[in-house]
N, C-alpha and C positions, 0 to 999 in steps of 0.2 A: 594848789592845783594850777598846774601851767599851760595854757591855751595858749593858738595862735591868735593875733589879733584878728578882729572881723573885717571884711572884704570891703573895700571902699569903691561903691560903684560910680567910677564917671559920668560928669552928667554933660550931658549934648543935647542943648534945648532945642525944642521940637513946639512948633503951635499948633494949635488947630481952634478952629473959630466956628461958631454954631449960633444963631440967635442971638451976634451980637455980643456974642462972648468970648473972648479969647484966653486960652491956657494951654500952659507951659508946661510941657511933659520933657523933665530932663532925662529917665527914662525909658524914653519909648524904643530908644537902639533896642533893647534886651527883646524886642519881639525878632529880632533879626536871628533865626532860629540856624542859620549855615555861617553868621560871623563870629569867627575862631573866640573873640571877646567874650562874646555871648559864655560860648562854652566854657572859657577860661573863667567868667566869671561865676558859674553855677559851680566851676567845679572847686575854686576856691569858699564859696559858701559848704558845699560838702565839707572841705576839708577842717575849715572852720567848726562846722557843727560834731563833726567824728571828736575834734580835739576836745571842744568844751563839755562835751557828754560823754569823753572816755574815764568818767571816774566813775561812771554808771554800765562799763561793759559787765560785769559781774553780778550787778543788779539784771541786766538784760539778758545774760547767760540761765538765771535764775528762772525769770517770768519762761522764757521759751521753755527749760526743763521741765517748768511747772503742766506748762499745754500742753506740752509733750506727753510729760507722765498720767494727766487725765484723760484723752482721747484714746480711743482704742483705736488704733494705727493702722491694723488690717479687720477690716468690715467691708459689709456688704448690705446696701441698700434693701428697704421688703420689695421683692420681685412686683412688678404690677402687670398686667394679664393684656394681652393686646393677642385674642382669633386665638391660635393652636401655640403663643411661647410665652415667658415669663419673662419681662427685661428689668434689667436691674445696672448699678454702677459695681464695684467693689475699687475699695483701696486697700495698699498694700504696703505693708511700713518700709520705711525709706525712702518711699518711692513718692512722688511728687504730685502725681494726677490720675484722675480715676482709668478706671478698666470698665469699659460699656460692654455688657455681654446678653447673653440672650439665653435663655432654655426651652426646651419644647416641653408643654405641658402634656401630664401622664393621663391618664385614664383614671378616671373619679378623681383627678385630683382638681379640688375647688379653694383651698387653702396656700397663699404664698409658701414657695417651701425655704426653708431656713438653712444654717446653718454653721457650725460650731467654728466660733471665733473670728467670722467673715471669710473661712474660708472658701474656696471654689463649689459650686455648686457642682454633684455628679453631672455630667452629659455636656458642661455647657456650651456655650459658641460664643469668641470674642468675637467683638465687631470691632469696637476702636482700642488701643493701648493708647492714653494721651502720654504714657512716658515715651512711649516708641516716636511717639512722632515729634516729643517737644528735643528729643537729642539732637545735640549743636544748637539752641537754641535758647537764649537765655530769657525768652518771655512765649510765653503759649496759650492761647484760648480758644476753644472752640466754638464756631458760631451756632452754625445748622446740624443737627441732628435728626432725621428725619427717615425713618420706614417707609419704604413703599406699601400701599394699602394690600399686594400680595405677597410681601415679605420676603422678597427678592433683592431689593434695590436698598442702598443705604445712601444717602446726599450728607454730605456734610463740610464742613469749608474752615478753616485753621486762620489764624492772624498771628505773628510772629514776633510784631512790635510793637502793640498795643495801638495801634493805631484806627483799628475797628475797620481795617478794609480786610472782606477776608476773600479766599481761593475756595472757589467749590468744588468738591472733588463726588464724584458718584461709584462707590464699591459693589463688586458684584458676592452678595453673601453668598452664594450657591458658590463658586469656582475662590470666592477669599479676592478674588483680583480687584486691583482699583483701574477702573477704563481712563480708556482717554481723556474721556469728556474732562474739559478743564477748564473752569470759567473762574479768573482774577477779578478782583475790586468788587465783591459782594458786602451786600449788606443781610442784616438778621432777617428772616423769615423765608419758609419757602414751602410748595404745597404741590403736592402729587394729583396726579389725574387719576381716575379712577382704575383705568388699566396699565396704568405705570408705565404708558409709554414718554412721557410728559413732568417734565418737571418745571414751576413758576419759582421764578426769585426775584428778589429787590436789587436795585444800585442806587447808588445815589451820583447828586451833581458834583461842582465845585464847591459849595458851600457845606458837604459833606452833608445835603440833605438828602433822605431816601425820596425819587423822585421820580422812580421808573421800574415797572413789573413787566417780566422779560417770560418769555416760553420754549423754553430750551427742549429739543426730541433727543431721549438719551439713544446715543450712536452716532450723532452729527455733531460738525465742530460747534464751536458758540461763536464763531460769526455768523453761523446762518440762524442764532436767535432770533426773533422777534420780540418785538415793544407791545405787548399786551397794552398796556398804558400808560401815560405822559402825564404828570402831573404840575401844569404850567406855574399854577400858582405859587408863590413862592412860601406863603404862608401855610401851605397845607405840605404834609411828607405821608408816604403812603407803606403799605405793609400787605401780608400776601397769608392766609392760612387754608385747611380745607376744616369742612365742618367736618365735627365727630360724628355726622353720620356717615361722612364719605361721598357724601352727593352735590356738595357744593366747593368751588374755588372762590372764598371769598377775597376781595381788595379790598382792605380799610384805607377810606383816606382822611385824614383829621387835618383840624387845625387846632389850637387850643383851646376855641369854643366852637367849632361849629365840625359837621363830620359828613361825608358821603360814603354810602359802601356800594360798591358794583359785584356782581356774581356772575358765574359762568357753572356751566354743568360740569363736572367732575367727567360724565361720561362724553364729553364734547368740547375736550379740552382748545378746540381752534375756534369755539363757538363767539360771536363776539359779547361783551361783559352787557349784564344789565341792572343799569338802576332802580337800587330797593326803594330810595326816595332823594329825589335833588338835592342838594344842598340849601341849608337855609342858614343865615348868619346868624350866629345865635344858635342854634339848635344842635344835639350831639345826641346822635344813637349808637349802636350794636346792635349786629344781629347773630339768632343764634336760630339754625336750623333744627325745626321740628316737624317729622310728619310730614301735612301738606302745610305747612304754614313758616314763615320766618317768623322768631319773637324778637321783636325789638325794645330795646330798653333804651330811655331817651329821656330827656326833659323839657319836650315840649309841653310849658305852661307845667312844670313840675321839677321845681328847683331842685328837690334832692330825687329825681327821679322816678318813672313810671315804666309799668311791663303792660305793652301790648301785642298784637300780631297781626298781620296781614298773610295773603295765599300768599305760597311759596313760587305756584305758576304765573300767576300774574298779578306783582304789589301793586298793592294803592293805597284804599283809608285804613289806618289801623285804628283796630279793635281793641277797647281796654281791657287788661285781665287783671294788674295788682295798680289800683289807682296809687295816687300822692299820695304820701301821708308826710306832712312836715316834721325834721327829726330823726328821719328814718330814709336813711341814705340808701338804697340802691343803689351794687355797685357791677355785677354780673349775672349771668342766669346761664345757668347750663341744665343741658336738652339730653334726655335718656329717654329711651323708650314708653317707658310709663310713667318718668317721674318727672319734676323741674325744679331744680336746685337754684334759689338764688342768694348768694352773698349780699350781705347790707351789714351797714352799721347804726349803732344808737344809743344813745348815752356814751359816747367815745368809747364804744364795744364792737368788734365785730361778732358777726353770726350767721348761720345758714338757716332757711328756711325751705321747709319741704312742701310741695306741692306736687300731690295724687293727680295724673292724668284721668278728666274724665270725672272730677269728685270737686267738690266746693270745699273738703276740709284744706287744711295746710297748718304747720306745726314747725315749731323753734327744736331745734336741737339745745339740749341744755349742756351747761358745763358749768363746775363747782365755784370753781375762785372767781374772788373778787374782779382781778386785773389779767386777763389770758389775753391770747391771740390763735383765730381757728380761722381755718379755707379748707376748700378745695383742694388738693393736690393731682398730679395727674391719672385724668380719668380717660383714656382714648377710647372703652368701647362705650356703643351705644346702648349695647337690647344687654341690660343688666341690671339684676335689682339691688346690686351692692356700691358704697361710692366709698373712696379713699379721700382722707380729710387728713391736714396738721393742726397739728394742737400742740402750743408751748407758752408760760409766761417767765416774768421774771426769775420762778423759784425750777418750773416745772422744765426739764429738757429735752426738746423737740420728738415729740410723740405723733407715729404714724396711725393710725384708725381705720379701720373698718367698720360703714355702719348701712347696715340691712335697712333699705328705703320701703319695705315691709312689716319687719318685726318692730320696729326701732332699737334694736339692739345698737349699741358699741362694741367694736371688738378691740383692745389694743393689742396691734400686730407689731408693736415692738417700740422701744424709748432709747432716742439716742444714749450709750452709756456714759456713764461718767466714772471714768475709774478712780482709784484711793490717788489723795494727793500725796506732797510730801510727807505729812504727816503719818501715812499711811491709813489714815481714814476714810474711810469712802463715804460718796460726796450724799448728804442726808437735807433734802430741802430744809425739815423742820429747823435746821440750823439757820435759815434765814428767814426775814419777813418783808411782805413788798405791802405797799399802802399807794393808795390813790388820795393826794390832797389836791388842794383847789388854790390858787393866789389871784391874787384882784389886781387887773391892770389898770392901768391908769383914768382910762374911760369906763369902768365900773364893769369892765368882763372880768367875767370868773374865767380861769384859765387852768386846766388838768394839767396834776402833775404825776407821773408813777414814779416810784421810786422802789428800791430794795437795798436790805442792809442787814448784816448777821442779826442779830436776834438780843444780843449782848449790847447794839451799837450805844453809845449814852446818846443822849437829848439834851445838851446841856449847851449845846453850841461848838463843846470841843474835836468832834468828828470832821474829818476832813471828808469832802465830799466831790464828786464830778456830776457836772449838768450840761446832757446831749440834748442840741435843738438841729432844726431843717425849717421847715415855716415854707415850704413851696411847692408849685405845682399839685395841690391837691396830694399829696402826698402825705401818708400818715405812717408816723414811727411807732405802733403797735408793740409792746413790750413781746419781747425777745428773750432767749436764752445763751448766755456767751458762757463756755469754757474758760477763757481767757479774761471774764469780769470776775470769776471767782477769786483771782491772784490780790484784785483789788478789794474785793468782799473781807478775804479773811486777814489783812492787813489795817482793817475796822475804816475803809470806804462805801460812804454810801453812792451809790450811783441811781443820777435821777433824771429822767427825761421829761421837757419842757413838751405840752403836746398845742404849741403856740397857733396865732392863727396865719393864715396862710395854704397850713396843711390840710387835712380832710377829717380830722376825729371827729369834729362835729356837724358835718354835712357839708355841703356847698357853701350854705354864708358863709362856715368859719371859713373857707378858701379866700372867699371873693373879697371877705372883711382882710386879708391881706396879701391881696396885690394887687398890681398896678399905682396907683395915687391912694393908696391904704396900706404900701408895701410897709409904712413903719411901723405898723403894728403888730409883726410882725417881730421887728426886734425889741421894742418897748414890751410886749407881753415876754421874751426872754427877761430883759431885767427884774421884768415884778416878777419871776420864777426865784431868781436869783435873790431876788431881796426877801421872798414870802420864806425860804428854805431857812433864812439868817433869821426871819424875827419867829418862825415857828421852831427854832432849836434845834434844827438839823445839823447846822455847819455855822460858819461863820468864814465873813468874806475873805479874807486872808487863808481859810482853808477848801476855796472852795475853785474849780480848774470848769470853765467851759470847753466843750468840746466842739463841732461841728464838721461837712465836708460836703464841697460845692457848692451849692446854692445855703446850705449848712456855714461855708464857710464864706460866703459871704454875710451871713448872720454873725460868724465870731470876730469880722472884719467890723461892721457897723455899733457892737455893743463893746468892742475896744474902745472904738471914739466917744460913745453914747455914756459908757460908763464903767470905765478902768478901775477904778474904786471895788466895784463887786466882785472881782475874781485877783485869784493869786496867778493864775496863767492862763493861757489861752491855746489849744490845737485848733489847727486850722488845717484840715487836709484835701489836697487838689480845691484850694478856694476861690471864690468869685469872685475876687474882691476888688477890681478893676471893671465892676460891671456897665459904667456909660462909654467908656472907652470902648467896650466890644460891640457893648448894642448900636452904637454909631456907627458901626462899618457893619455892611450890610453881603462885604466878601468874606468875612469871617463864618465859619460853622455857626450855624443854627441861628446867628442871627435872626434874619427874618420873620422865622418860626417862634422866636421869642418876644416878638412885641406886642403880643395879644396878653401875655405873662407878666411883663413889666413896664408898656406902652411904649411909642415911637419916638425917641428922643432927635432923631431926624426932622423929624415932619412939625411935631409939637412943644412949642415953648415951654409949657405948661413941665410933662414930662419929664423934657431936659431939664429944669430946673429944677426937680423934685429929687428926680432923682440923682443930679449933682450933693444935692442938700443932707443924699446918706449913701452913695459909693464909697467904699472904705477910702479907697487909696485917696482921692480925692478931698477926704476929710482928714488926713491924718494931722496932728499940730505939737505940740511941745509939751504933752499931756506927759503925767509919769502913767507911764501904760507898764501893765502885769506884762511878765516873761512872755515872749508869745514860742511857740515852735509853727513852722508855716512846713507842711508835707503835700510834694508836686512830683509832677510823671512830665519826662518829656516830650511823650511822645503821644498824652492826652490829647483828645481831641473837640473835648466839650469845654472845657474849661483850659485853658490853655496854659503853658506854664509860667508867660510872664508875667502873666498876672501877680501871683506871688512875689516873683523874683521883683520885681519893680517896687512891691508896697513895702517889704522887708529893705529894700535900696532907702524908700525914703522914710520911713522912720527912723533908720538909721541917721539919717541926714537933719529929720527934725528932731526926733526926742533922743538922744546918744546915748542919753541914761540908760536906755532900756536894754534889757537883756532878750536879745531876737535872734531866733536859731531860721534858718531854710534848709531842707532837704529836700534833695533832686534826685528819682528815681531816671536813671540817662539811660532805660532801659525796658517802660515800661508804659500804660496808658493810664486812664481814669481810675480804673480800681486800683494799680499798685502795682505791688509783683503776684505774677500770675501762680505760683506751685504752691501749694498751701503749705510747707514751711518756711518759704519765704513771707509768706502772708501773717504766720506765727511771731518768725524773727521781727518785721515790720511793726508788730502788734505789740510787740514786748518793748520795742525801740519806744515808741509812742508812752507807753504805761510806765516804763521804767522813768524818763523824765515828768507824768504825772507826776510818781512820788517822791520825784525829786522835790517836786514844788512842794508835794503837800508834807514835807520833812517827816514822808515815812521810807525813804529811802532807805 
């Protein structure tokens, strides 16, 4: 196999000095994101990584054919019922991005209506073609989506380069036309007045934090907007929705532990906002309108959270309705006319629990398998006694529900298909099996782990295996159902998710137990995953590939250094692994609003030094470190892309041994390529080098 050699990145030392410490970033040019160098040198790592993985283009023509040929290519989403139409997405094969459409609901009809093979539903009405509008354009996502409450008005706002700044645009459904109204540099969220004359949206600052909720009158330009609200603080970023009864505009403003929410009437859209409850540090609510009452879910004096309420007309003390219970994570509560659904999790399970307006009963909805994942899915009306729920685990794939908050009936109103693979078989759970085991980290936690593997897999150690961690933000990796994991299933891959702490499977401690001055337990409970899979006869460390991405991959960044020994390679996609470098500068995206997540290495010696003590890049040394592949977006705005490009620069620099791949999306943001066969091809890219490592190429 003939490769070009790998890209030597020039170093131009750079200091920076904190507490009395001074270090040498011969890297830091590469953030210089408009010097030619910069570019020259991402695009020789490109060319670099095309060479040394082109003896895998055939393997990667494979994996995509494989996705290709399971997915049923043209579909159509179950219709969900919003007043007098049905909306729904469909895709369309070939074609890159969905079709948003609408239908008018018939007369006695109370059942989503269906349709053979995804195709077009009779009568219906497109609202957005995302193919139509991503032509000429080599990245597309759409931000806002959003109905007006009389089904006239559609708001919605496009991003071109992943850059997450989008254009709002407002269509008129009745005439098809898109108006003038045209408001640039939007952020997600936005919320209708009650008579649609009114639309609220977010911007954010320099720092790229959302920071400002604006009140645009559709028919005037958007500089005669107004600043609904200014959110000084730099720690706190703000968000804009209406409640699903329609009667409120609420503001969320959060920080990462503490929250305020302000409301204004739907029907009195220039009304000025009013506080449900101050802010207190520490303290984080939601509110969810019911009735005359707001519910608010919060944890004050209730770590894993409590449901109470105060009057809707005028908040003050709130009233307990679902006290603490430790264990049992409260995570939302949604507001229907006669019922209150709330999301929680427990025993590293989610679940819904139903509560009778009006009635002291309340009841779990059950589900059979051992390891699932169930919510909510979109419910916009209020006054109904039916709710729509997903349900999918490792084996099971992604099933839509229908369940009567009366009968208790389930209905399945339909199961993502899985078509015949290569083999021409079609895809039969029983063929595979998923287990939940347990590994013991270093300070005596027990730490969940899911896994899934054909059914044939041996136990002997010889199974080559992948293990996906994240570890942050309260963030929980809930088993899932991937299309594109089966390629690695039936090539005798076990795939196993670490549910480490950090994340949220096990309530709030396990979050708090890792971050901030706790962040390393975070990657130490990854290792004991990694070592518990090797001595319980999963895999073995030579055949064994971590995964991760973001804050994920600043996990694949830390357990390199931590312990190279355990894995045969390493993905690391859009990773954070330059993490004190970013959180020092406080002009960087999100900064600011991160140091409640991983403390102030500014302000605090402490901090800085801890967290010097496991930044990847920072720690890199002359270890023989696993193959790594490093996968970035230039045009990311959370995690930026030189992060990557610099730690790949210097382990080249210190360990040369190593076989280090970077790929540069020069085209794209955070998530990647935006049209889901690009997202396919990307997927395949990534898996085909998996089994390159795990020599089942």
């Amino acid at each position: 196999m003939t490769t070009t050699p790998p890209p030597v990145a020039k170093r131009v030392p750079a200091e920076r000095t904190h507490h009395g410490d001074t270090v040498v970033d011969e890297y830091a040019w590469l953030a210089a994101k408009d010097d030619p160098d910069t570019i020259a040198y991402l695009d020789a790592e490109n060319a670099h990584t095309e060479s040394r993985t082109a003896h895998l283009a055939g393997l990667r023509a494979e994996l995509f054919e494989e996705t290709r040929r399971r997915t049923q290519e043209t579909d159509l989403s179950v219709p969900t019922r919003k007043d007098g139409h049905w909306y729904y997405t469909r895709t369309v094969e070939g074609q890159q991005y969905g079709v948003h459409c609408r239908r008018a609901v018939r007369p006695d009809e109370t059942a989503p209506p269906v349709s053979a093979d995804g195709a077009p539903l009779d009568g219906e009405e497109v609202l957005l073609d995302g193919n139509q509008l991503a032509e000429g354009h080599d990245f597309f996502s759409l931000g806002a989506f959003d109905v007006s409450p009389d089904g006239r008005w559609l708001a919605y706002s496009t991003d071109f380069s992943g850059d997450e700044r989008f254009t709002l645009r407002i269509k008129d459904l009745v005439t098809g036309e898109v108006r003038p109204d045209e408001i640039p540099d939007t952020f997600y969220g936005t919320a209708w007045s009650a008579d649609a004359s009114t639309l609220f949206y977010v911007t954010v600052d320099d720092a790229w934090r959302p920071n400002r909720v604006w009140r645009h009158t559709v028919g005037t330009p958007s500089s005669e907007d107004v600043v609904v609200h200014q959110e000084d603080d730099e720690r706190f970023w703000v968000g804009v929705e209406l409640t699903r009864s329609e009667r409120f505009v609420v503001i969320d403003i959060h920080s990462k532990i503490t929250s305020e929410v302000r409301v204004i009437p739907a029907a009195n859209p220039t009304g000025e906002p009013a506080v449900v409850a101050p802010r207190r540090q520490g303290v984080e609510y939601a509110v969810e309108h019911h009735g005359h009452r707001f519910l608010i879910l919060h944890n004050d004096g209730a770590e894993d959270f409590a449901l109470a309420y105060t009057s809707a007309d005028a908040p003050g003390e709130w009233t307990p309705l679902i006290p603490h219970t430790p264990g049992t994570r409260l995570e939302a509560v949604d507001a229907f006319e006669n019922h209150l659904v709330v999301s929680l999790r427990a025993n590293g399970l989610t679940g819904l629990r139903v509560l009778p307006v009006g009635s002291d009963d309340s009841w779990d909805i059950d589900f059979p398998e051992p390891i699932y994942s169930v919510g909510l899915d979109a419910n916009p009306e209020y006054r109904t006694g039916t709710v729509r729920l997903r349900y999918t685990s490792l084996v099971t794939p992604d099933s839509v529900y229908d369940y009567d908050l009366v009968t208790r009936e389930l209905t399945l109103r339909r199961q993502k298909p899985v078509r015949p693979g290569p083999d021409g078989r079609a895809y039969d759970p029983a063929d595979y099996e998923q287990h939940r085991d347990w590994a013991l980290a270093d300070d005596g936690t027990r730490v969940p782990i899911s896994l899934v593997c054909r059914r044939d897999t041996p136990r002997d150690g010889s199974a080559p295996a992948v293990i996906y961690g994240y570890g942050s933000y309260e963030a929980s990796m809930d088993p899932w159902f991937s299309i594109a994991r089966l390629s690695l299933l039936d090539r005798g891959v076990i795939f196993a998710v670490a549910h480490i702490r950090g994340g949220g499977e096990l309530g709030r401690r396990w979050y708090d137990e890792g971050k901030l001055l706790a962040k390393k337990n975070t990657f130490t409970d990854f290792v004991a995953c990694a070592r518990h899979l090797v001595k319980a006869g999963w895999t073995a460390s030579d055949r064994l590939v971590a995964r991760g991405a973001s804050a994920g991959g600043l996990l694949m960044g830390a357990v390199a250094n931590l312990a190279p020994d355990a894995f045969a390679g390493i993905v690391a996609q859009v990773p954070f692994v330059d993490a004190l470098t970013s959180i020092l500068d406080p002009s960087l995206p999100l900064t600011v609003t991160e140091w409640e997540e991983w403390g102030n290495p500014l302000d605090d010696p402490e901090v800085y030094a801890y967290m010097k003590s496991y930044t990847p890049y920072e720690n890199v040394t002359s270890a023989d470190y696993p193959a790594i592949l490093a996968v970035t977006s230039l045009n990311d705005t959370r995690v930026l892309y030189h992060e990557p490009a610099k730690w790949v620069a210097r382990l080249r620099a210190l360990a040369p041994q190593g076989d280090y791949l970077l790929k540069t999306e020069m085209g794209a943001g955070h998530g990647g390529p935006s049209g889901r066969y690009d997202a396919w091809r990307e997927e395949a890219f990534v898996n085909a080098w998996t089994l390159d490592r795990l020599g089942r190429a």
